[in-house]
Structure formats: structure tokens, C-alpha cells
C-alpha positions, 0 to 999 in steps of 0.5 A, spaced: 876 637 858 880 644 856 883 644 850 887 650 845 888 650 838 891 656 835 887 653 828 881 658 828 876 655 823 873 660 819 867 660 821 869 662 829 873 667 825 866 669 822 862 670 828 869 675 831 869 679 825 862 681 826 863 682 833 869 686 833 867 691 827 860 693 831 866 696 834 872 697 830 873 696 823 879 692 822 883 691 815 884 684 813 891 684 815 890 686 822 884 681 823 889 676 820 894 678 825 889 678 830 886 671 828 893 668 830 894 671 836 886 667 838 886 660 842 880 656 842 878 653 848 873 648 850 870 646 857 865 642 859 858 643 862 860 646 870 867 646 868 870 652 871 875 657 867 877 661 873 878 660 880 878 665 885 885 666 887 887 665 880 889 670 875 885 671 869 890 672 862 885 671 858 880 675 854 874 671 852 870 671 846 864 665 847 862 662 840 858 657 843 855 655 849 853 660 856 857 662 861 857 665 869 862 669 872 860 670 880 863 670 887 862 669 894 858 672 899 859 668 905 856 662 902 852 664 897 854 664 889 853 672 887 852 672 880 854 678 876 854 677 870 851 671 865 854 670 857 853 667 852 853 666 844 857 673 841 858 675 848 865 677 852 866 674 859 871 674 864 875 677 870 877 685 867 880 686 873 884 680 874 886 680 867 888 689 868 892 688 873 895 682 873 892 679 880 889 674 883 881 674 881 876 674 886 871 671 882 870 664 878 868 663 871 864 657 869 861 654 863 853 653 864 853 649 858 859 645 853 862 652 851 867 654 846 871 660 846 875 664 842 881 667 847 887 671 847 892 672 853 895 678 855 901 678 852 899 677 846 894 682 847 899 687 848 903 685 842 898 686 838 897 694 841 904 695 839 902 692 832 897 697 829 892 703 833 886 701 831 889 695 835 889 699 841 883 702 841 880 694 840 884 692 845 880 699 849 875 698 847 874 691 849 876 692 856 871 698 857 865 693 855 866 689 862 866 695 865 860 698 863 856 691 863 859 690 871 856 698 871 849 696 868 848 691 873 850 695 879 845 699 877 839 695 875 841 692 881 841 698 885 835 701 882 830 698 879 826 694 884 824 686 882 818 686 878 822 691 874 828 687 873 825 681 873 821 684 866 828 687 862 831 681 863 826 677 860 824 682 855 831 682 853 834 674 854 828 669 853 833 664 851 837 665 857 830 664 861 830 657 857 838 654 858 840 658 865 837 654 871 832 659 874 837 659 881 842 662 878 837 667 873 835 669 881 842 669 882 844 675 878 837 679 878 838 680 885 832 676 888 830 670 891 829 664 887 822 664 891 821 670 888 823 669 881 818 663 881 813 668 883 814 673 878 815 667 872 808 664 874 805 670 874 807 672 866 805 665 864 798 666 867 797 673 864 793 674 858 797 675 851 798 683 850 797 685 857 802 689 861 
């Protein structure tokens, strides 16, 4: 079930500092003040963040667990993005403009993440500069990972795809059901099962 607590334990706080100084160094103090601005929340497996129609007022940090934020085409779940451990997710343009969303967030596995609501995100720029570009920074991550799956998905043709990613995520290929892999490398799941099967069969060390 969901839950929030504002009593981050140090080692949550441990995994977000090293997240955060790849791309701003905070002092203590500001990292203090931030700590106190964060929710941690908990969902169960399949359990949905966000709803489409809803607003998004949560930047997310996920701590544990995997995610999947995605939308409808028609009657088919389109995958757009698939996190886990050290990684962001959620609807940036919801979250930006303050508008219905028009995607869902779910957890894949129990997940825990650490958040901050927008408004006390906006407190925090009013606090300290390198605060604001923290809070810059982190939105312009969703939308140069929302660019480079439009890319991948745009130019690179499936078997292409289907190698970077695994290449990149063999653990996501081990804890993500493989419909839902298919989902967001834009193929078919057939397709997938093919492409996996014929990596499995190839000899150690070939191309």
C-alpha cells in the first residue's frame, strides 16, 4: 500500500547524494535542506503512481524496485520509459505545467522512492542557486531520456535496438516481463522472443 514519511533513513539519503552530486555538488547544508523536503513512498507490485488524467506533483528518485511510466495507443500499453534503482521517473510535463497527465506510472516490482512535491521543489530554488540548477538539471534528464528513446526508436531498426539495450540492461531483461521489454524497444513481443533466443544460441564472443 502507499505510504509517505518525511524520516529519510541515512542510507536512502546515501544512494540520493551520489545521484545528485554526478550532477550538482551540494554542501551539507543544502543537501540537509533538501533531505527534508523528500517523502519517501512505497507501492506495491502493479500498483499505479499516477493515472492518466491526473496531475503529476512528484519528482521521483526510485531507491528500490523497477518502474514503467506508458500510454494508450488505442488499446495497447506504449512503454516509454522503464526505471530502476538510482534512476528518475514520472510525468515531466504533467509535473511542469501543472496539467492532467497523459501517461500512467506503475511499479513493476514493490518499489520505494524518494520524492519531492512541487511546491516544496519550488521552495528549495528560492533557497539557494545551485538549488535551482538541481532542480533544472533534473527536469531537462526526463527530457533528454524521452529524446533518446524517440530516437532509438525512430532510427535504429530492431535487431539494433534489441542489442543496445540488453547490452546496456541485462538486469531489466532478468526482472521486467519480456512484453513489456518489447513494449518500449518498439516491437513485437514475437519479435523480442526471436531476437533473445537467437542471443542465447550464439557462440561466447561472436557478434
Amino acid at each position: 500500500m502507499f505510504a509517505a514519511n518525511k524520516l529519510t533513513p541515512p542510507t536512502l539519503l546515501d544512494t540520493l547524494r551520489q545521484f545528485v552530486s554526478s550532477h550538482v555538488p551540494l554542501s551539507n547544508e543544502e543537501f540537509a535542506l533538501l533531505a527534508e523536503m523528500l517523502e519517501i513512498r512505497n507501492f506495491d507490485k502493479k500498483q499505479q503512481l499516477l493515472k492518466v488524467g491526473e496531475v503529476e506533483t512528484y519528482l521521483n528518485f526510485l531507491v528500490k524496485g523497477v518502474a514503467r511510466m506508458y500510454f494508450l495507443k488505442d488499446k495497447t500499453e506504449v512503454i516509454t520509459h522503464i526505471a530502476r534503482e538510482n534512476e528518475m521517473i514520472g510525468a515531466s510535463a504533467s509535473f511542469l505545467s501543472g496539467k492532467p497527465s497523459s501517461y500512467f506510472v506503475e511499479a513493476l516490482e514493490p518499489c520505494t522512492f524518494l520524492s519531492i512535491s512541487r511546491q516544496r521543489l519550488q521552495q528549495l530554488y528560492n533557497l539557494s542557486p545551485r538549488m535551482d540548477k538541481l532542480g533544472r538539471l533534473m527536469t531537462t534528464y526526463f527530457f533528454l531520456q524521452k529524446e533518446a528513446w524517440e530516437y532509438e526508436s525512430v532510427r535504429l531498426d530492431a535487431r539494433e535496438r534489441f542489442t543496445r539495450f540488453v547490452q546496456n540492461n541485462k538486469d531489466l531483461v532478468q526482472r521486467v516481463p519480456q512484453k513489456y521489454l518489447a513494449s518500449y524497444l518498439n516491437m513485437k513481443p514475437e519479435t523480442f522472443s526471436r531476437l533473445k533466443n537467437g542471443l542465447g544460441r550464439r557462440p561466447p564472443g561472436s557478434r
